[in-house]
C-alpha positions in Angstrom: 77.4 115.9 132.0 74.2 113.8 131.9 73.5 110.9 130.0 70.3 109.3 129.5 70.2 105.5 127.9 66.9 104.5 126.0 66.6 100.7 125.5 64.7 97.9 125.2 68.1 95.9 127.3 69.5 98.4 129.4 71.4 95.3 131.2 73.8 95.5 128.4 75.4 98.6 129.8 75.6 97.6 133.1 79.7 96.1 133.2 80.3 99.0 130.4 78.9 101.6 133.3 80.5 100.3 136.7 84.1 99.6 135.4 87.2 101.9 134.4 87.1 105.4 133.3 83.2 105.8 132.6 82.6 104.0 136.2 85.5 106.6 138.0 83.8 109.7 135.9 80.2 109.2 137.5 81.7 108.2 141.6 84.0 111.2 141.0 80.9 113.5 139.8 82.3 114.0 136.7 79.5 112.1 134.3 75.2 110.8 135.6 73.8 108.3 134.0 70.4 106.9 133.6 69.0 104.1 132.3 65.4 104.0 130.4 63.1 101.0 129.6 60.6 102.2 126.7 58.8 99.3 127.4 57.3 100.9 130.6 55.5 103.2 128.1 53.9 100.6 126.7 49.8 101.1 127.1 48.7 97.4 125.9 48.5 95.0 129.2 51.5 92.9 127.8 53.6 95.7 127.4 54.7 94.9 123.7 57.4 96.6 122.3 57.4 95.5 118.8 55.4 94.3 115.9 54.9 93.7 112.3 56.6 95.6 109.5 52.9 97.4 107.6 53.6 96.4 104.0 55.6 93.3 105.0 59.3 92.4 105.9 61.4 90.4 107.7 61.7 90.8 111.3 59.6 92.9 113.9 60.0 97.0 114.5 60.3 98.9 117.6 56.7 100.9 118.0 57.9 104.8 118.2 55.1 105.9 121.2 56.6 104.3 123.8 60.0 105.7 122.9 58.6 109.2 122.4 56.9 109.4 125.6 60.0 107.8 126.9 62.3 110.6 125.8 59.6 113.0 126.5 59.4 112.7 130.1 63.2 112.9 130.5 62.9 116.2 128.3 60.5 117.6 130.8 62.5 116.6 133.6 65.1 118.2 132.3 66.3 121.7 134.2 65.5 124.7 132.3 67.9 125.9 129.4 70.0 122.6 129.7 71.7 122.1 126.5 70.8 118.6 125.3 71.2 116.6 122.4 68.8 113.5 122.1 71.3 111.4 119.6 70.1 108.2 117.3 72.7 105.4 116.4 71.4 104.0 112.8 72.8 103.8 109.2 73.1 107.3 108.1 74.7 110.0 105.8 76.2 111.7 108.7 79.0 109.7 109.9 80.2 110.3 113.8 83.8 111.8 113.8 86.0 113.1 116.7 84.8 116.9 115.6 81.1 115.7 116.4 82.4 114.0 119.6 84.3 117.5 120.8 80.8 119.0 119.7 79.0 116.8 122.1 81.0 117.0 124.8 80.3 120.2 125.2 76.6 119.6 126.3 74.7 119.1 129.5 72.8 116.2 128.2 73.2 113.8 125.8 70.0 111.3 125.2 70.6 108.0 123.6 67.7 106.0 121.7 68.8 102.8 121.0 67.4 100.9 118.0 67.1 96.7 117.8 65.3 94.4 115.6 64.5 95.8 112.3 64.8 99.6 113.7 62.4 101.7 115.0 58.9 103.0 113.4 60.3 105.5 111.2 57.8 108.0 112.7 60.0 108.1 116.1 62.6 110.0 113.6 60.0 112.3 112.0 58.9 113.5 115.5 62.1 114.0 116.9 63.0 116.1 113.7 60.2 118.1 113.7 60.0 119.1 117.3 63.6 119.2 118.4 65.2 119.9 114.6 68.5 121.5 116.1 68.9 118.6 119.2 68.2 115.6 117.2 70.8 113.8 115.2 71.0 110.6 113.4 74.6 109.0 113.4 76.2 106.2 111.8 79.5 104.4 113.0 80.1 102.9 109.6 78.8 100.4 106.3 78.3 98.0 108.4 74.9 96.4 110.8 75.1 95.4 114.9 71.9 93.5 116.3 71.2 97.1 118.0 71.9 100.8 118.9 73.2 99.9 122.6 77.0 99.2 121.2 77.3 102.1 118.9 76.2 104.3 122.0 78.8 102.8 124.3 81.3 103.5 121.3 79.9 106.7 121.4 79.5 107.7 125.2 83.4 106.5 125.4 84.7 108.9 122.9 82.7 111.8 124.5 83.3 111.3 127.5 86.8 111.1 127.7 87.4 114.7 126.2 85.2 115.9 129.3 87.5 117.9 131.9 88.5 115.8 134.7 87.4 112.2 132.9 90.9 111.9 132.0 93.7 113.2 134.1 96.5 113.8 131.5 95.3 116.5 129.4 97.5 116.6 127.3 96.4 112.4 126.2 93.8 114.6 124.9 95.4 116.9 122.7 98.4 114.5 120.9 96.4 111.2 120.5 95.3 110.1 117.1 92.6 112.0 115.7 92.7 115.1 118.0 91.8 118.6 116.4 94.7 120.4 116.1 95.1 123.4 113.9 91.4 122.3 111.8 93.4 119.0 111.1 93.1 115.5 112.3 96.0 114.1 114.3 97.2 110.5 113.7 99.5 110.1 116.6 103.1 108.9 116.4 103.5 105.0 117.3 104.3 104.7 121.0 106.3 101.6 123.1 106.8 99.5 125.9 108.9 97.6 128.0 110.9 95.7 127.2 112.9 97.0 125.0 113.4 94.3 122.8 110.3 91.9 121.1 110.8 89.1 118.2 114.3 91.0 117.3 112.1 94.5 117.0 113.9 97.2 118.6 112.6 100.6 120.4 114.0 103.3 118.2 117.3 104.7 119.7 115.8 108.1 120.2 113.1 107.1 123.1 115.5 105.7 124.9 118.0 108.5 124.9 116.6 110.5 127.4 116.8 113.2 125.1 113.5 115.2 125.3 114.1 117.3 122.4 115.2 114.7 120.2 112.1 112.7 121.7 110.1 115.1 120.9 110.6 116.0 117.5 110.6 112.3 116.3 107.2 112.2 117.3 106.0 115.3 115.5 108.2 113.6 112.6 105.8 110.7 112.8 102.9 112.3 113.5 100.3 112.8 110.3 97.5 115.0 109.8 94.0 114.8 108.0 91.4 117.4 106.9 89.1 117.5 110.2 
């Protein structure tokens, strides 16, 4: 899979890119990802990014050419009949869920515009609607604000990514972890434990340390829940 990054800081995602899983997925092929400063697209001589809200308003807005001629020119480089989703972190009615993670790992390119400030010029959405209607999709992680777009994408990329083939080794951390599909149901996986087996008085259940894998087994389906998907 490739993954394109627009934003105004892409420093932000440097540690998040070079360390554990996400780092492993790109040196073992798995997962490319770029990095893209709108401000580049900038055509005044300071290269200004922002400005006033028309109308009035606290705070300063993200102008939507640079990030349109931003995303545009990854578009174009784009191979021919790549599958690609160009995905928008802000408050929305669509909330992002494991199902819509499965959904996008499934594509050959997912591009990220990443808000900050007061948001972007709301005409950024309106193009991006209009001329890629089935790509384009506004998400929101919650009720809740972040200074910007670049930690809901990381939250984002991670939960993606993982279900990729080869991201993870155990496949099957996949299938019985909280939240998985299984059946058109949400999985809320079974509390797990570690050593030792003792902590503060509180005991590993008898079961796990049985050996028994039957008995193991079916106390984790015992304590494992399910929700509408």
């Amino acid at each position: 899979m490739k993954i394109s990054i627009v934003s105004i800081f892409p420093e932000i995602f440097t540690s998040f890119l070079e360390t554990s899983l996400i780092g492993k997925a790109q040196i073992n092929g798995h997962l490319e990802v770029q990095l893209y400063n709108p401000r580049e697209k900038c055509t005044d001589p300071h290269q200004q990014i922002d400005d006033l809200i028309y109308g009035g308003g606290a705070g300063m807005l993200l102008k939507a050419q640079p990030i349109i001629d931003t995303v545009e020119e990854i578009i174009k480089n784009e191979r021919e009949n790549s599958d690609f989703s160009i995905l928008f972190p802000a408050p929305s009615e669509t909330l992002f869920s494991q199902k819509i993670a499965y959904g996008q790992s499934k594509k050959d390119h997912l591009i990220f515009i990443c808000g900050r400030y007061e948001g972007i010029d709301h005409r950024c959405e309106l193009y991006f609607q209009k001329k890629y209607p089935s790509a384009f999709k506004k998400l929101s992680l919650g009720q809740f604000i972040v200074l910007g777009g670049e930690t809901p994408t990381m939250l984002m990329i991670e939960a993606i990514t993982r279900l990729i083939a080869g991201v993870i080794k155990e496949k099957q951390s996949r299938i019985e972890e909280s939240y998985a599909i299984k059946d058109g149901m949400l999985n809320l996986e079974a509390p797990n434990y570690t050593r030792p087996e003792v902590v503060y008085d509180m005991k590993v259940p008898e079961v796990l340390l049985s050996g028994n894998l039957e008995e193991i087994k079916q106390r984790k389906s015992e304590n494992t829940s399910f929700l509408p998907s």
